[in-house]
DOPA-222346 format. One record per residue (C-alpha): x, y, z. Coordinates in pm, whole numbers, plus 50000, padded with zeros to 5 digits. Layout:
N
{c1=X | c2=Y | c3=Z}
...
This chain:
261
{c1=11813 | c2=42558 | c3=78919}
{c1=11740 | c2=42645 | c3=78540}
{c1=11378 | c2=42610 | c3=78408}
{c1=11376 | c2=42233 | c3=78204}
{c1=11517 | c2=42343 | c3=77823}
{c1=11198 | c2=42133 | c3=77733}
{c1=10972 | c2=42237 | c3=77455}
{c1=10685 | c2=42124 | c3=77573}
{c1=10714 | c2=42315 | c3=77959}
{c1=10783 | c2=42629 | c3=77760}
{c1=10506 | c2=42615 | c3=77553}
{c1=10278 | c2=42525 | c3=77843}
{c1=10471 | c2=42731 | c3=78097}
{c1=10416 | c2=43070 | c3=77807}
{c1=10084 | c2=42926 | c3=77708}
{c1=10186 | c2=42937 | c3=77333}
{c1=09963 | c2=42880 | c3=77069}
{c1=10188 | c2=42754 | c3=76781}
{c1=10490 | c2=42543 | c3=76831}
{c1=10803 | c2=42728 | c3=76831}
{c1=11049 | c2=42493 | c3=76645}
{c1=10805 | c2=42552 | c3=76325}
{c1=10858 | c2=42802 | c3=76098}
{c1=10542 | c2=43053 | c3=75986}
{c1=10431 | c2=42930 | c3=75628}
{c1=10436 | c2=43113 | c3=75312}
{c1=10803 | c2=43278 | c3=75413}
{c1=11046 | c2=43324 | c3=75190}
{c1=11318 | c2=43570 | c3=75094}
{c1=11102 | c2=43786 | c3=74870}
{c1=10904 | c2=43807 | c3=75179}
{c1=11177 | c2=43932 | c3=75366}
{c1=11299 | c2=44196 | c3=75150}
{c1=10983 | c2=44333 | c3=75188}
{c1=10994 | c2=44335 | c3=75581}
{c1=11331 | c2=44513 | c3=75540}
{c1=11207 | c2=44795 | c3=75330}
{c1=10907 | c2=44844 | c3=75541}
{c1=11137 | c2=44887 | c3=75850}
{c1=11379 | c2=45158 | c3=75691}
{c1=11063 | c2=45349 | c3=75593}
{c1=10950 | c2=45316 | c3=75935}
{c1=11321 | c2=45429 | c3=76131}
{c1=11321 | c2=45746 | c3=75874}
{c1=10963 | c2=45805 | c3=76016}
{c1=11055 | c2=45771 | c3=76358}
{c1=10831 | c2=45499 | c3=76412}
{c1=10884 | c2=45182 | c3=76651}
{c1=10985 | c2=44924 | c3=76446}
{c1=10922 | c2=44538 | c3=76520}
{c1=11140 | c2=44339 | c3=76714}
{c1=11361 | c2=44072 | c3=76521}
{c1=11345 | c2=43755 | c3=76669}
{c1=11607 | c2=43458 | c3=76692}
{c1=11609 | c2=43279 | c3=76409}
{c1=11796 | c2=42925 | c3=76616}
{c1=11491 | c2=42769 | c3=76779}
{c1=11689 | c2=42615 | c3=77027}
{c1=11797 | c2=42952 | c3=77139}
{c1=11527 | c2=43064 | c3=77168}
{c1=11433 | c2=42807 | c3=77402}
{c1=11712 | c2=42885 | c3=77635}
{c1=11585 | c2=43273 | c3=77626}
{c1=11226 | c2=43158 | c3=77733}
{c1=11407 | c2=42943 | c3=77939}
{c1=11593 | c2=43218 | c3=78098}
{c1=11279 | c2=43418 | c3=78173}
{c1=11082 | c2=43103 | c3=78296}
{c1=11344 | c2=43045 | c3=78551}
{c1=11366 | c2=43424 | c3=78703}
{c1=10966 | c2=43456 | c3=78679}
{c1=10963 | c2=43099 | c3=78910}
{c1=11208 | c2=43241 | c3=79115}
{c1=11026 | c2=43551 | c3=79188}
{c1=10664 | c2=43377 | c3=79169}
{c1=10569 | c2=43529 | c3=78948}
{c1=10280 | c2=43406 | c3=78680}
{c1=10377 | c2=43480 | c3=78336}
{c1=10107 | c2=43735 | c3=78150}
{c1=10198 | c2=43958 | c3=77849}
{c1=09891 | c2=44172 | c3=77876}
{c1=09765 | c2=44372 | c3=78193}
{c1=09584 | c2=44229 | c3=78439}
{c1=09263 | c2=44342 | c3=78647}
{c1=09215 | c2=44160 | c3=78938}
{c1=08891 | c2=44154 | c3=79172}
{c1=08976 | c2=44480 | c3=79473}
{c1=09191 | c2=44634 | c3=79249}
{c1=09139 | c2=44926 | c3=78981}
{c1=08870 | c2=44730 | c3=78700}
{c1=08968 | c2=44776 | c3=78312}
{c1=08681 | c2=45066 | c3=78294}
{c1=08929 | c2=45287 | c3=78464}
{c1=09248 | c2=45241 | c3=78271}
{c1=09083 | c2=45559 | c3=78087}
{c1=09349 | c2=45727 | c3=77900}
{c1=09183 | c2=46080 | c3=77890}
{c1=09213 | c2=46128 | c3=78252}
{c1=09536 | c2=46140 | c3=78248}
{c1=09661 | c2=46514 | c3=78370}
{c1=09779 | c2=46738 | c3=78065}
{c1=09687 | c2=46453 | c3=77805}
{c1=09844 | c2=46202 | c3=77715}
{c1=10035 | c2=46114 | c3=77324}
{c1=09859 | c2=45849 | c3=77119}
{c1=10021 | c2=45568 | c3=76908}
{c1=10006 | c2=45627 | c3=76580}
{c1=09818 | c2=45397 | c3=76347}
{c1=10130 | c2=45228 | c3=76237}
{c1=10273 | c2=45213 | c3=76503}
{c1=09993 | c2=45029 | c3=76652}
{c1=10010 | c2=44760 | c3=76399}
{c1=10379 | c2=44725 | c3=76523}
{c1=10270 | c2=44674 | c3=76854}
{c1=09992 | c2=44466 | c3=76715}
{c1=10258 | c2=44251 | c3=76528}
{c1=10495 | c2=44181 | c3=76821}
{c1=10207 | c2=44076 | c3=77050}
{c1=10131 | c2=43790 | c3=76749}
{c1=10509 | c2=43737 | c3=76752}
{c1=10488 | c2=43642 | c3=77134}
{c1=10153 | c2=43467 | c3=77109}
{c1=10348 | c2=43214 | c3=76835}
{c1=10703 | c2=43162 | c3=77044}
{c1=10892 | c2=43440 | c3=76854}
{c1=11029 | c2=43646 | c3=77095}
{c1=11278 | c2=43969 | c3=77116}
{c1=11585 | c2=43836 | c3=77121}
{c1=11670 | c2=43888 | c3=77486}
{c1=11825 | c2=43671 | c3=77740}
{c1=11758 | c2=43685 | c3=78184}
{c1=12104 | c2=43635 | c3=78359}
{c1=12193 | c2=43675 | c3=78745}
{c1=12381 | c2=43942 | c3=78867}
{c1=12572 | c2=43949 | c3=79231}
{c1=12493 | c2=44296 | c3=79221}
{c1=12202 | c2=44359 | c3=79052}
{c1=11987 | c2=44031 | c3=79066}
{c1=11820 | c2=43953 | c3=78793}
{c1=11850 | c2=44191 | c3=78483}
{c1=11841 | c2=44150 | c3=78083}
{c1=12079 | c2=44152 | c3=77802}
{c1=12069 | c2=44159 | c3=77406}
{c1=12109 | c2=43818 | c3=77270}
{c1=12186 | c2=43991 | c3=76906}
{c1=12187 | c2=44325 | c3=76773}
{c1=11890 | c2=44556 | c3=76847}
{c1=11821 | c2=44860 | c3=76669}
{c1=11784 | c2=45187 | c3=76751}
{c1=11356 | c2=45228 | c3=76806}
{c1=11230 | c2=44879 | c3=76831}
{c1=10943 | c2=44798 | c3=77067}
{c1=11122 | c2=44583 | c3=77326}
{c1=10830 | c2=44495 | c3=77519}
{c1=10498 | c2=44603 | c3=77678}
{c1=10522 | c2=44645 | c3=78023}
{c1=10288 | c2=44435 | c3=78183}
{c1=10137 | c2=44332 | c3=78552}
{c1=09835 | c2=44411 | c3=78792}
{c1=09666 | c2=44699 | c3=78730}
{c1=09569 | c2=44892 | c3=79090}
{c1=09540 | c2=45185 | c3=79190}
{c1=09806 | c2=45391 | c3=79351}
{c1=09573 | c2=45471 | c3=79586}
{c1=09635 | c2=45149 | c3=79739}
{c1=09981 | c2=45114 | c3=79733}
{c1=10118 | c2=45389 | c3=79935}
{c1=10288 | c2=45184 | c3=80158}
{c1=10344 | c2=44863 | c3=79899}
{c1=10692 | c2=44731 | c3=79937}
{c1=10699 | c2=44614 | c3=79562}
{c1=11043 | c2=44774 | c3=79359}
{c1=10863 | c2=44734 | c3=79022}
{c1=10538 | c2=44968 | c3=79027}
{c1=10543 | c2=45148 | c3=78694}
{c1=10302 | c2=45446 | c3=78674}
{c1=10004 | c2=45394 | c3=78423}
{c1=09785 | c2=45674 | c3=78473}
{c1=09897 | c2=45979 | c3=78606}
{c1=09507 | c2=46116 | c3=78655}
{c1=09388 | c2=46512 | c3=78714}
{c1=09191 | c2=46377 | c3=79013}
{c1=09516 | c2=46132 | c3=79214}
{c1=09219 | c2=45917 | c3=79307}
{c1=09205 | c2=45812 | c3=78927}
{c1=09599 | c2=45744 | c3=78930}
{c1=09686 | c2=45372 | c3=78844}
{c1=09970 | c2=45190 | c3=78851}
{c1=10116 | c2=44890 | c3=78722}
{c1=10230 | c2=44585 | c3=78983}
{c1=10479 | c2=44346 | c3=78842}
{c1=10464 | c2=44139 | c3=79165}
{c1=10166 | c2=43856 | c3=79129}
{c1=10201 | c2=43874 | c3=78727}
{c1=10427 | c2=44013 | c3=78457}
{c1=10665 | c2=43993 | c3=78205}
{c1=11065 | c2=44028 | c3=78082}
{c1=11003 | c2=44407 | c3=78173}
{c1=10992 | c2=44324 | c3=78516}
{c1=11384 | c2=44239 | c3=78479}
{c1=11512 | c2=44533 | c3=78300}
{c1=11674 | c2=44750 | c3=78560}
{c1=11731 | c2=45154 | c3=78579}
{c1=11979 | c2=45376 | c3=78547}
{c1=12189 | c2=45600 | c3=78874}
{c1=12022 | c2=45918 | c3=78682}
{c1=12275 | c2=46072 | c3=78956}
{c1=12550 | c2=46005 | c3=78770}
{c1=12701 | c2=46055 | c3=78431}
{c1=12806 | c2=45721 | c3=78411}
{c1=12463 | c2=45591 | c3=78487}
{c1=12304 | c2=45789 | c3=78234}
{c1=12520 | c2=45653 | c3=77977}
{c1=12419 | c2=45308 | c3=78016}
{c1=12051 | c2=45428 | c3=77940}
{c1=11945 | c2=45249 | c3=77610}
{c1=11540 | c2=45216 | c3=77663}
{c1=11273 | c2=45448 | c3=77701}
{c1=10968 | c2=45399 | c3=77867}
{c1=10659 | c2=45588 | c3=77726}
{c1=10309 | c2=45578 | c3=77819}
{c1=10060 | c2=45591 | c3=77530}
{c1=09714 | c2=45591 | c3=77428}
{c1=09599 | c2=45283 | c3=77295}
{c1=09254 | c2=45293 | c3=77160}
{c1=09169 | c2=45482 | c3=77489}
{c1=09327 | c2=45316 | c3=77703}
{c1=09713 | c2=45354 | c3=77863}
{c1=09966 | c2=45129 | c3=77768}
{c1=10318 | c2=45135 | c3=77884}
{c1=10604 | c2=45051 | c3=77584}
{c1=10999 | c2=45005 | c3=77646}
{c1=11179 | c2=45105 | c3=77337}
{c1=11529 | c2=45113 | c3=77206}
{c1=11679 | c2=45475 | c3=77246}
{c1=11973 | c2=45345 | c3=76998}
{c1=12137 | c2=45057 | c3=76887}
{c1=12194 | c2=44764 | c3=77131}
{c1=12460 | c2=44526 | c3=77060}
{c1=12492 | c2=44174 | c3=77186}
{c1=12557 | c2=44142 | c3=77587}
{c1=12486 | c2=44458 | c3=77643}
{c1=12283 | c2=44493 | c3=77964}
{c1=11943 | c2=44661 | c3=77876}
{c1=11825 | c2=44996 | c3=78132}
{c1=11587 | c2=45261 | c3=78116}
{c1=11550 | c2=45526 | c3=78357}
{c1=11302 | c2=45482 | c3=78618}
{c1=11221 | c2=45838 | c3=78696}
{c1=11101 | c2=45955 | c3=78328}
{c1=10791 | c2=46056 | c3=78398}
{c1=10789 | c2=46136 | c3=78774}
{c1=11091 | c2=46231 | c3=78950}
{c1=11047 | c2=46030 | c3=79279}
{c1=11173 | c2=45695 | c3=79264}
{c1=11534 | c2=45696 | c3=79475}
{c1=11819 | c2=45543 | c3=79235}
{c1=12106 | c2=45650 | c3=79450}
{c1=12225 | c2=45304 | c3=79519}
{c1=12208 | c2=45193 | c3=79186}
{c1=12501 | c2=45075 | c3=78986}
């Protein structure tokens, strides 16, 4: 069963702090030309550009709706930001200078992307991005609209432990947060309690040819103001329907994607 299409449950259910079916004030289409110009400047620099949201409120509902229903399926407890919880790793260790060989910091602007998206969500304007059930797959995303080539998809998001702890953890999400010169420091992120629409993007067969053509997001681990973050990020244009996957072994070559599609 679908989560309730109702405005109200959504907002609760995403804890959002503005209604969604209200514009922003002060827009207008001066305002917008401006947007545009800033984002070619940025994709000539390389940089991550915002994510566009859906314009159609109602939508947009049914793509919050979508997400609501796979997080209840999974129980999982909606959060957008990482999460300490008491016996796991505390925020004082997500320490990004641990990390072995150093690891790249976000740019300035870029960080007031990152910082603009995260107000985006906070307000009901979300990537547009819809959850669907696969026979094969389970649960896995697809573009709702166009999405160009280096926007900032999402954070990925979930407890914070570390992996330390979760040698023997039966959880198929665990992203890798901190890759530490001492493993003791190493941290990971755990999608299973708490998390977010990154939970449902799925990886690629890197096996296969095949399976590394269907790769159209990266996932890169910055330095954020000291600490790690995790970022998904268009590696090209997405068009609408297309079926959203990044490849799981990026970093670390040790997570088994035989099976996958």
């Amino acid at each position: 069963m679908g989560f309730p299409l109702l405005q109200t449950k959504i907002v609760d259910f995403f804890r959002i702090e503005k209604r969604v079916d209200v514009p922003p004030k002060g827009t207008s289409v001066q305002d917008g030309k401006k947007r545009r110009r800033r984002l070619v400047m940025y994709k000539k620099r390389r940089r991550l550009l915002p994510f566009v949201p859906t314009e159609d409120h109602a939508r947009r509902l049914e793509q919050m709706g979508s997400l609501a229903t796979a997080l209840t399926a999974l129980h999982i407890e909606y959060s957008n930001d990482l999460t300490y919880i008491c016996d796991m790793a505390p925020r004082s260790a997500n320490r990004a200078e641990f990390e072995k060989g150093g690891m790249q910091v976000l740019h300035k602007e870029d960080i007031e992307t990152l910082d603009q998206c995260r107000a985006m969500w906070k307000k009901g304007e979300w990537p547009p991005l819809v959850v669907v059930f696969d026979q094969c797959e389970g649960y896995t995303v697809e573009a709702d609209s166009q999405i160009k080539d280096m926007t900032l998809i999402t954070e990925y998001t979930g407890d914070v432990d570390y992996i330390k702890n979760r040698e023997h953890d039966d959880c198929d999400s665990m992203m890798t947060l901190l890759s530490a010169t001492n493993p003791c420091q190493s941290l990971v992120i755990c999608p299973d309690k708490h998390g977010n629409i990154a939970r449902f993007i799925n990886g690629i067969n890197n096996h296969t040819l095949e399976g590394k053509r269907k790769q159209n997001v990266k996932c890169i681990r910055y330095n954020v103001n000291g600490e790690c973050r995790v970022l998904l990020v268009a590696t090209r244009d997405i068009a609408k329907g297309e079926r959203l996957y990044y490849d799981y072994n990026g970093y670390v070559y040790e997570y088994p994607t035989h099976h996958f599609i």
